[in-house]
C-alpha positions as CSV (number, residue, x, y, z in Angstrom):
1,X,0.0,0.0,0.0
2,X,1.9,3.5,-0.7
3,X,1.1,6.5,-0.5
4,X,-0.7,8.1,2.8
5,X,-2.1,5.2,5.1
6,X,-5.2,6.6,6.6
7,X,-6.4,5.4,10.2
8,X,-9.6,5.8,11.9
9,X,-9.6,4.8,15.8
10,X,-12.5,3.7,17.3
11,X,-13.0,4.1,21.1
12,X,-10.6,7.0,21.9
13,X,-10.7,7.1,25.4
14,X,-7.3,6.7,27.2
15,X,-5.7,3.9,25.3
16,X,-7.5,4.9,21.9
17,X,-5.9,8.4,22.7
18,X,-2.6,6.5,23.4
19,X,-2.7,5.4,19.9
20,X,-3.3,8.9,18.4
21,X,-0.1,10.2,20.1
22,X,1.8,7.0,18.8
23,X,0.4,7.6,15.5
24,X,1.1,10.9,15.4
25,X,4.8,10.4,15.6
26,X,4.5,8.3,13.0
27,X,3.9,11.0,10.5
28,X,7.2,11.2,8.3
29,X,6.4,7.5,7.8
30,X,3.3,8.7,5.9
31,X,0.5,7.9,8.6
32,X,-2.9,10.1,9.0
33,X,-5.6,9.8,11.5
34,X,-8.8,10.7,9.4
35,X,-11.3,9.4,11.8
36,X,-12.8,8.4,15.2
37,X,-15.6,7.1,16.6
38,X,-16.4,7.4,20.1
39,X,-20.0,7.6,21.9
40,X,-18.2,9.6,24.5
41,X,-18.9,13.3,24.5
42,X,-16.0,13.8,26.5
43,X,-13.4,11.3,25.3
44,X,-14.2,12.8,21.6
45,X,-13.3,16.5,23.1
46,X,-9.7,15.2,24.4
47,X,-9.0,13.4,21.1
48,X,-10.0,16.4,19.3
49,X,-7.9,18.8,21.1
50,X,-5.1,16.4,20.7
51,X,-5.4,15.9,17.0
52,X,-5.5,19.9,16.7
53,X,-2.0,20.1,18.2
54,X,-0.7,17.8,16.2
55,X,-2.7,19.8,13.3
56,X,-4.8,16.7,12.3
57,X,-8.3,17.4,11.0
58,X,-10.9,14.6,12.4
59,X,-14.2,13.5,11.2
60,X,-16.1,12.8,14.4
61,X,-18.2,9.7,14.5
62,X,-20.2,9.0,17.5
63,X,-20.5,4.9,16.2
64,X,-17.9,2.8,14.7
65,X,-20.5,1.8,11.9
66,X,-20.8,5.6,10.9
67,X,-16.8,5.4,10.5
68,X,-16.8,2.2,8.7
69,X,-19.5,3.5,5.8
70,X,-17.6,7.0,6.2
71,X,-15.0,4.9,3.2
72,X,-12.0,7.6,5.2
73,X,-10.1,4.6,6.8
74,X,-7.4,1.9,5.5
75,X,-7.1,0.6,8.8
76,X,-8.7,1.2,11.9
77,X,-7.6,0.9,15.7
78,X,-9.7,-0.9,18.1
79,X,-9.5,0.0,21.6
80,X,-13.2,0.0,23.0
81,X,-14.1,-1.6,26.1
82,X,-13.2,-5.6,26.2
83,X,-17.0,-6.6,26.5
84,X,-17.5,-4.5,23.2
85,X,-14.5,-5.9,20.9
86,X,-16.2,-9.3,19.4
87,X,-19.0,-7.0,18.3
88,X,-16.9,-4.2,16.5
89,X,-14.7,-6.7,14.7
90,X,-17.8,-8.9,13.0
91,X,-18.5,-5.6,11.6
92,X,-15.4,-4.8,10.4
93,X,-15.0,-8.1,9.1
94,X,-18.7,-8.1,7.4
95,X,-18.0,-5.0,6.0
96,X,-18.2,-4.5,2.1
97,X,-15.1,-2.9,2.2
98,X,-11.6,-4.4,4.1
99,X,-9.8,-2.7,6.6
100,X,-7.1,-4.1,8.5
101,X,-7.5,-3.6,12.0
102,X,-5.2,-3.4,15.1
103,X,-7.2,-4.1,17.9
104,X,-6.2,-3.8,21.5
105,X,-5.9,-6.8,23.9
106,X,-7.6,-8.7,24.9
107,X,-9.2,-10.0,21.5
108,X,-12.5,-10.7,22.8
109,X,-13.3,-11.9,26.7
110,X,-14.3,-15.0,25.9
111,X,-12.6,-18.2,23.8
112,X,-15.7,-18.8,21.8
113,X,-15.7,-15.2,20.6
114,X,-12.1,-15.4,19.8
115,X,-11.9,-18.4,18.0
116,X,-15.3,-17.0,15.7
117,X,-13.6,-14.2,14.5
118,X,-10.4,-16.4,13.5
119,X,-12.4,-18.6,11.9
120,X,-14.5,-16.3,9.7
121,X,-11.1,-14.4,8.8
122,X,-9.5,-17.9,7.4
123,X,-12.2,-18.6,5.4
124,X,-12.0,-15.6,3.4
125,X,-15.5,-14.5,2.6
126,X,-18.6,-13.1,4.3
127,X,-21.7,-14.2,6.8
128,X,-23.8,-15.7,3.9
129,X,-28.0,-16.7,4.9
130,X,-29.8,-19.0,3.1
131,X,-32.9,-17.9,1.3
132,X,-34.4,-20.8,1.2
133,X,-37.9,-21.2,-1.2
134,X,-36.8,-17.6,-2.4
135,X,-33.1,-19.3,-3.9
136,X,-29.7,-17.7,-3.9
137,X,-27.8,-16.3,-1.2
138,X,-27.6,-12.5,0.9
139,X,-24.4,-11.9,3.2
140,X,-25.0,-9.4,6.4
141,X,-23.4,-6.6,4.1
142,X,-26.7,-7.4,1.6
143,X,-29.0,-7.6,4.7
144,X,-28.1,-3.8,6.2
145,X,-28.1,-2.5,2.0
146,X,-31.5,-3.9,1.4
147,X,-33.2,-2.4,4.7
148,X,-31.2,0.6,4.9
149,X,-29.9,1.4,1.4
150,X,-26.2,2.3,2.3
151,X,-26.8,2.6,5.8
152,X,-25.8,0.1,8.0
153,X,-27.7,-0.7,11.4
154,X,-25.9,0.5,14.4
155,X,-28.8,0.5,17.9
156,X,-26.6,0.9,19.6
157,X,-25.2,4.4,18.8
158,X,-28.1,5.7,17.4
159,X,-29.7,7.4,19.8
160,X,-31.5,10.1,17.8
161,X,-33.0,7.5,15.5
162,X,-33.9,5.0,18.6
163,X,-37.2,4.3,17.2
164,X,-36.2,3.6,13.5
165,X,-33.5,1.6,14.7
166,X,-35.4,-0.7,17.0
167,X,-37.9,-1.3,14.1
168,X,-35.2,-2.0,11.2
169,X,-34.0,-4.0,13.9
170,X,-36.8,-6.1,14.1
171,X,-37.2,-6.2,10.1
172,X,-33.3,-8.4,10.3
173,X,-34.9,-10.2,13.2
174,X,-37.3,-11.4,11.4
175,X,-35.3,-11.8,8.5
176,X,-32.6,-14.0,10.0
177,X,-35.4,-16.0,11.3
178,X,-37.5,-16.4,8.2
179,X,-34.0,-17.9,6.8
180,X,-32.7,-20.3,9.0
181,X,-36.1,-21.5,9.2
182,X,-35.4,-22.8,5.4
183,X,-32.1,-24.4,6.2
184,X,-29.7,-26.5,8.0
185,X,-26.8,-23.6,7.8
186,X,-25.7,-22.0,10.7
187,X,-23.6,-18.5,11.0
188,X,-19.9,-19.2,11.9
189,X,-19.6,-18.9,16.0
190,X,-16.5,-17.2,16.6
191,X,-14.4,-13.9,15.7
192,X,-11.3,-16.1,14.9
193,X,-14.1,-18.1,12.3
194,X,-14.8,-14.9,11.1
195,X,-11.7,-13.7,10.2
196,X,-10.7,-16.5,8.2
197,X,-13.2,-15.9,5.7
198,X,-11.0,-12.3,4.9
199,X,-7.8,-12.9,4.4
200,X,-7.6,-9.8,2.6
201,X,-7.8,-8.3,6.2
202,X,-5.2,-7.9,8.4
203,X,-5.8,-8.3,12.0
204,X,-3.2,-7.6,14.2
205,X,-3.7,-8.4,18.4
206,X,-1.8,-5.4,20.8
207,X,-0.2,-8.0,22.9
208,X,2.4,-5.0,23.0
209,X,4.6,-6.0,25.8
210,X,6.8,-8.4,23.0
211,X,7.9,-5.2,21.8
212,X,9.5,-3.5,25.2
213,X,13.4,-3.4,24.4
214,X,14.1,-5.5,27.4
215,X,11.6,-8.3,27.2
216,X,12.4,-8.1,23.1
217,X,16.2,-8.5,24.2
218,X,15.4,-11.7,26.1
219,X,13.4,-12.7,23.7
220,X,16.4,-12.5,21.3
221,X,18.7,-14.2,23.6
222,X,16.3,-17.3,24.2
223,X,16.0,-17.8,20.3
224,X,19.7,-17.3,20.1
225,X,19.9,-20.7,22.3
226,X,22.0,-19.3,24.6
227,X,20.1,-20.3,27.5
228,X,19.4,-23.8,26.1
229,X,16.0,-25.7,25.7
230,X,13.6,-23.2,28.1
231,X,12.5,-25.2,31.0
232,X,11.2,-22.6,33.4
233,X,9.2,-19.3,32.5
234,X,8.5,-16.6,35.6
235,X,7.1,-13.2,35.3
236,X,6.2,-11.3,38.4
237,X,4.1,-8.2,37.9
238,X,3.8,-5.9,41.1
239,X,1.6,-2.9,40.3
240,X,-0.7,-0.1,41.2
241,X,-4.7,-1.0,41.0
242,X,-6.7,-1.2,38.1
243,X,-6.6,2.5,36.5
244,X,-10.4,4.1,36.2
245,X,-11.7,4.2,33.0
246,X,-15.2,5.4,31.2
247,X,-18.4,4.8,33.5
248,X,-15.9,2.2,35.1
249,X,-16.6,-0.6,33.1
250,X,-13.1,-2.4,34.0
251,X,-14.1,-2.9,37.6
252,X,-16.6,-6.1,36.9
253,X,-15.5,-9.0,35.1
254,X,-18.5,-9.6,32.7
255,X,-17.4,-6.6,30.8
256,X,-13.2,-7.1,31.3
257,X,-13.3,-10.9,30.5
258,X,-11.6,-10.8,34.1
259,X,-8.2,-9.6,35.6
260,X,-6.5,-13.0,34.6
261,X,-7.4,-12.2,30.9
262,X,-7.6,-8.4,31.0
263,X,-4.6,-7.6,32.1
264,X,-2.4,-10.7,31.9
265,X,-3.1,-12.2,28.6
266,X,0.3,-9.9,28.1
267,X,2.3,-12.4,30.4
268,X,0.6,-15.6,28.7
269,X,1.3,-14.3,25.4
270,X,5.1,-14.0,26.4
271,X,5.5,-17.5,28.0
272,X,4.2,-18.9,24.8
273,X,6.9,-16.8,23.1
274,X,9.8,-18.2,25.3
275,X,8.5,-21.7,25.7
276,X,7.8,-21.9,22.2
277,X,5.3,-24.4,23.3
278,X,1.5,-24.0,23.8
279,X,-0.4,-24.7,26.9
280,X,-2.1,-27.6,28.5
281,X,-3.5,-27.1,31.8
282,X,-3.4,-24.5,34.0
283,X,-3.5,-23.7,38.0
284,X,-4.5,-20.6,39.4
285,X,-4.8,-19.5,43.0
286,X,-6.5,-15.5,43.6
287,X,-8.8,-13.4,45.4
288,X,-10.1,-9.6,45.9
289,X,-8.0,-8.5,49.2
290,X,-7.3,-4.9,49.1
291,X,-8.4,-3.3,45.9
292,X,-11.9,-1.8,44.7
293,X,-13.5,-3.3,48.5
294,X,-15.2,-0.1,48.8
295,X,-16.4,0.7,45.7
296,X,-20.1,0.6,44.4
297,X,-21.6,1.0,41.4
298,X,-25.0,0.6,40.4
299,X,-25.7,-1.1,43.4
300,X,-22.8,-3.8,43.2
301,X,-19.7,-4.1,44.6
302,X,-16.7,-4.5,41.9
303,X,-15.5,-8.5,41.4
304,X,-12.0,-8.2,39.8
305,X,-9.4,-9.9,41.8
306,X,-6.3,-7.8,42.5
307,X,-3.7,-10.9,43.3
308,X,-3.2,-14.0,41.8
309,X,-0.5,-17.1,41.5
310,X,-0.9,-19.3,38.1
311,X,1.3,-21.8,36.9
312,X,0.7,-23.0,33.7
313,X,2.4,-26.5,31.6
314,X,3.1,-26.7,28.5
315,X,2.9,-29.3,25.7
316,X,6.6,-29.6,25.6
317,X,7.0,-30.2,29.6
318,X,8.4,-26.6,30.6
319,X,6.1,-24.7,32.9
320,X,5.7,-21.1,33.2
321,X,4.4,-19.1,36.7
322,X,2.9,-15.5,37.2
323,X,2.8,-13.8,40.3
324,X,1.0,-10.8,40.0
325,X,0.2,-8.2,42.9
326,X,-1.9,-4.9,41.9
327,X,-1.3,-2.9,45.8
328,X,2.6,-3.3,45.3
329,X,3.2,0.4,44.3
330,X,6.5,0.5,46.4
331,X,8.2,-1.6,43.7
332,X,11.2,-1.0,41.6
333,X,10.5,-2.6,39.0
334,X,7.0,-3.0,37.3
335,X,7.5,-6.4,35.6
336,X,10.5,-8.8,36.3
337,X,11.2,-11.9,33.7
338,X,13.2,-14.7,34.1
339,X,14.1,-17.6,32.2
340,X,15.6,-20.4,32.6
341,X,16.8,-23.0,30.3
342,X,18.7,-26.0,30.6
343,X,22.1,-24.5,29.9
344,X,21.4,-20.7,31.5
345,X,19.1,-18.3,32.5
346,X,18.1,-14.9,31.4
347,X,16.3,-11.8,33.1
348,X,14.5,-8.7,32.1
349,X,13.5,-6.2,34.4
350,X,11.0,-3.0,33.4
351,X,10.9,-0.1,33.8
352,X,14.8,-0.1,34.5
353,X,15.1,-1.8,30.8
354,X,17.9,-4.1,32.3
355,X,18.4,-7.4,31.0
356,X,20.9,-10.1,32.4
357,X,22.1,-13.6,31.3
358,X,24.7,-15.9,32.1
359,X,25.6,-19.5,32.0
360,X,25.8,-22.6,34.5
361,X,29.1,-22.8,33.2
362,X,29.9,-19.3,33.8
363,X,28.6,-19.0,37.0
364,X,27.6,-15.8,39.1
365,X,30.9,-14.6,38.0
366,X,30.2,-14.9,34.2
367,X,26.6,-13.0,34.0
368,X,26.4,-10.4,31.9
369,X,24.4,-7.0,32.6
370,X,23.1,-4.9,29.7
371,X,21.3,-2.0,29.2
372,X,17.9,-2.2,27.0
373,X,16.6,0.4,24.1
374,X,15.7,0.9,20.9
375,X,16.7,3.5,19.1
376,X,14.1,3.5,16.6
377,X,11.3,4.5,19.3
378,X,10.2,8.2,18.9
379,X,8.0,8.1,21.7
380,X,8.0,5.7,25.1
381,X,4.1,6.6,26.3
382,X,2.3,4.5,28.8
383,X,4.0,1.0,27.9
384,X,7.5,2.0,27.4
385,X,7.9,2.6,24.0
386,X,6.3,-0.9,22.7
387,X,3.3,0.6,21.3
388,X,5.4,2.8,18.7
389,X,7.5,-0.1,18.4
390,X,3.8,-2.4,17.3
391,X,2.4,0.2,15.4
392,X,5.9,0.5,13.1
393,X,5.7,-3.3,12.5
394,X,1.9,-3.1,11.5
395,X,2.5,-0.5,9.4
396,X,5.0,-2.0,8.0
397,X,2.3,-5.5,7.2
398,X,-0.2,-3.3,5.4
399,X,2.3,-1.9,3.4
400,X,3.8,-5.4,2.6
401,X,0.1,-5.6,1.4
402,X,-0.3,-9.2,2.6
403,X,3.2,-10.4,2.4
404,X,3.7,-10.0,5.5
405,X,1.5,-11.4,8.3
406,X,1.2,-9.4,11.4
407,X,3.5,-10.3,13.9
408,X,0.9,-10.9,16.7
409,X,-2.1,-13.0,15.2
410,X,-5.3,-14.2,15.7
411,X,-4.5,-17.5,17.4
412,X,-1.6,-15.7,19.9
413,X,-5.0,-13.8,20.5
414,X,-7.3,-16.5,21.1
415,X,-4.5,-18.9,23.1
416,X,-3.8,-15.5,25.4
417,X,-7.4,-15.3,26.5
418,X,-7.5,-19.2,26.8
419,X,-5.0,-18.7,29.6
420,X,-6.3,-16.6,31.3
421,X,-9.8,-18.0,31.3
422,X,-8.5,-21.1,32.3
423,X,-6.5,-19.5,35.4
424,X,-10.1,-17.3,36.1
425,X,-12.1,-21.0,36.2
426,X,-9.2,-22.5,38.2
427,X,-9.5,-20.1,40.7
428,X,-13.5,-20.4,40.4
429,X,-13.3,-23.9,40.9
430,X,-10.4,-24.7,42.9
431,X,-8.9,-27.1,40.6
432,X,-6.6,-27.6,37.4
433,X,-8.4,-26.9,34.2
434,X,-7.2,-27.6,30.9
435,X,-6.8,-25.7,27.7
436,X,-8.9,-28.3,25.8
437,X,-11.7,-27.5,28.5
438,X,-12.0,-24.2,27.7
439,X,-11.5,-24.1,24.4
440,X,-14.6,-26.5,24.1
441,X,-17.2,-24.0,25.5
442,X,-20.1,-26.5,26.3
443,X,-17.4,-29.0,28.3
444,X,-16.6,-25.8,29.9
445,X,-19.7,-24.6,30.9
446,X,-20.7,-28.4,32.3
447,X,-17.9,-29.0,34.1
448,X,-18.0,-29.2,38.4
């Protein structure tokens, strides 16, 4: 793709305004935000003064549909609410015309979400209804065109059409009905489906923390086989609470998928990457101790947990472990890596970008201490210079104009959430659960 790459960010609260600032320093490489979309009065406003000091003009949308029919966008960022992901990217991916989308972790907050929009992108092609008596074939593109002419439906954002909405609504309703009722085809079940069927889309998950210059140093090291055959994976992540975002929908985990795959799916993503292995069965151990005890909203009382042990195996026999604390403010370092393989071990520390490694061989005497960076970041922001770092290597996919895949996929996606729903049901159920469990949703929602 050459010339100006034109992105359009939907949700632009304080990640999706994150992105802008990243993007904006991505200019001389021939990047333009055109577009957001954003229901959020005030969230649109901070975007908008940001964009006008960095002399960007924005057409304002207040739904992500609006900006997808808008035609402004090559690609567009994703950064919503985690509940509201699975939604947004079907409609990307129905969409009559492709955009490749970068959308922010985690992919959905469930595995059977995840694995329909894979499986739809794979496929390459659209949601297509049967007709029945009437013969031939609409997709959901066709559906929106003939009820709306070139307006697709969007409820959900609009507000000052509520009562045309809810009654085109019920014209698909009846629709979808009307046509399954003439069939034995069903509509794919997942976004990872989905996303199969459009492989003229790229779809890139911002499991970010690969990119930090010290955990991408170890990860150079570990493929370097300096360390050996990994045997042990440990990341400890000692942090401040749960930041509060937009009518605090982060504090309940029905809208976050959970802390486990909210904010950790980064650390599961990772052991994958140093294990080169994929899981099997998973251990968790949590609770709710300190944070959020005293909050209420709505009436309820907030159920993310704000510690938690997991230790994960692997189907090549090395194990990985998280410890994660979110009251540990008084810490040096933020995250702390360590591997260890069979002929060495390796360390990353963040935010003092330190790595170390050494040998058995070597011994204590023999480890070596370097400093971390990457002198290609223009801008470090809230995650240390990796999201520059992921939007470079996207951009530099959709330029490669499919021959290059993007670095994080669908299925690091998918197995990152299938961690951590695994650790949230092991905690739930005070027991090892196993990746095949919850990657086959009705065992899952069966088991004792």
């Amino acid at each position: 793709m050459g010339g100006v790459v034109k992105y359009g960010i939907i949700g632009v609260g304080m990640m999706g305004r994150e992105h802008l600032i990243n993007l904006s320093h991505l200019r001389s490489e021939g990047v333009a935000v055109v577009s957001i979309a954003d229901p959020h009065i005030p969230s649109q406003q901070l975007a908008l003064n940001l964009a006008h000091s960095f002399n960007w003009p924005l057409k304002v949308f207040s739904g992500h549909w609006e900006l997808l029919e808008s035609g402004l966008c090559d690609v567009v960022v994703v950064s919503t609410p985690n509940m509201t992901h699975y939604q947004i990217l079907m409609d990307i991916i129905n969409h009559p015309k492709p955009h490749h989308v970068l959308v922010e972790k985690p992919l959905c907050t469930t595995v059977a979400e995840c694995k329909k929009i894979e499986e739809y992108e794979k496929e390459k092609g659209v949601y297509w209804l049967p007709l029945g008596s009437a013969g031939g074939r609409l997709s959901l593109p066709d559906v929106y065109r003939l009820i709306w002419g070139k307006m697709p439906l969007d409820v959900g954002n609009n507000a000052k059409n509520t009562s045309k909405s809810w009654h085109m609504c019920a014209k698909i309703v009846s629709f979808l009905l009307e046509a399954a009722s003439h069939s034995d085809a069903s509509i794919p079940q997942s976004v990872v489906d989905a996303a199969r069927k459009r492989q003229e889309i790229l779809v890139q998950v911002g499991l970010e923390y690969r990119y930090m210059p010290p955990v991408a140093k170890l990860i150079e090291i570990v493929k370097g086989g300096i360390l050996g055959q990994v045997k042990m994976v440990a990341i400890r992540e000692h942090r401040f609470p749960f930041l509060v975002k937009v009518n605090n929908w982060n504090r309940f985990n029905c809208n976050s998928g959970g802390t486990l795959v909210e904010k950790c799916c980064h650390f599961f993503d990772l052991m994958r990457l140093f294990v080169a292995a994929n899981p099997v069965r998973v251990m968790a151990s949590g609770a709710i101790d300190v944070n959020h005890k005293d909050e209420i909203y709505d009436g309820k009382v907030p159920d993310i947990i704000d510690n938690a042990f997991v230790i994960i195996e692997f189907d090549n026999g090395s194990r990985g472990m998280l410890d994660l604390c979110m009251f540990a403010e008084g810490s040096k370092n933020e995250q702390e890596i360590s591997v260890v393989g069979h002929i060495g071990k390796g360390e990353a520390f963040v935010p003092e970008n330190v790595v170390c490694f050494g040998t058995r061989l070597a011994g204590r005497d023999g480890v070596q201490t370097l400093k971390a960076e990457d002198k290609r970041i223009k801008y470090d922001g809230l995650h240390h210079g990796s999201s520059y770092l992921e939007h470079l290597n996207f951009l530099s996919a959709v330029r490669a104009q499919g021959v290059q895949a993007p670095a994080v996929d669908l299925q690091d996606g998918l197995l990152s959430v299938a961690m951590g729903v695994a650790a949230q049901l092991s905690i739930e159920k005070g027991r090892f659960v196993t990746i095949e469990e919850v990657m086959d949703e009705q065992k899952c929602n069966s088991s004792a």
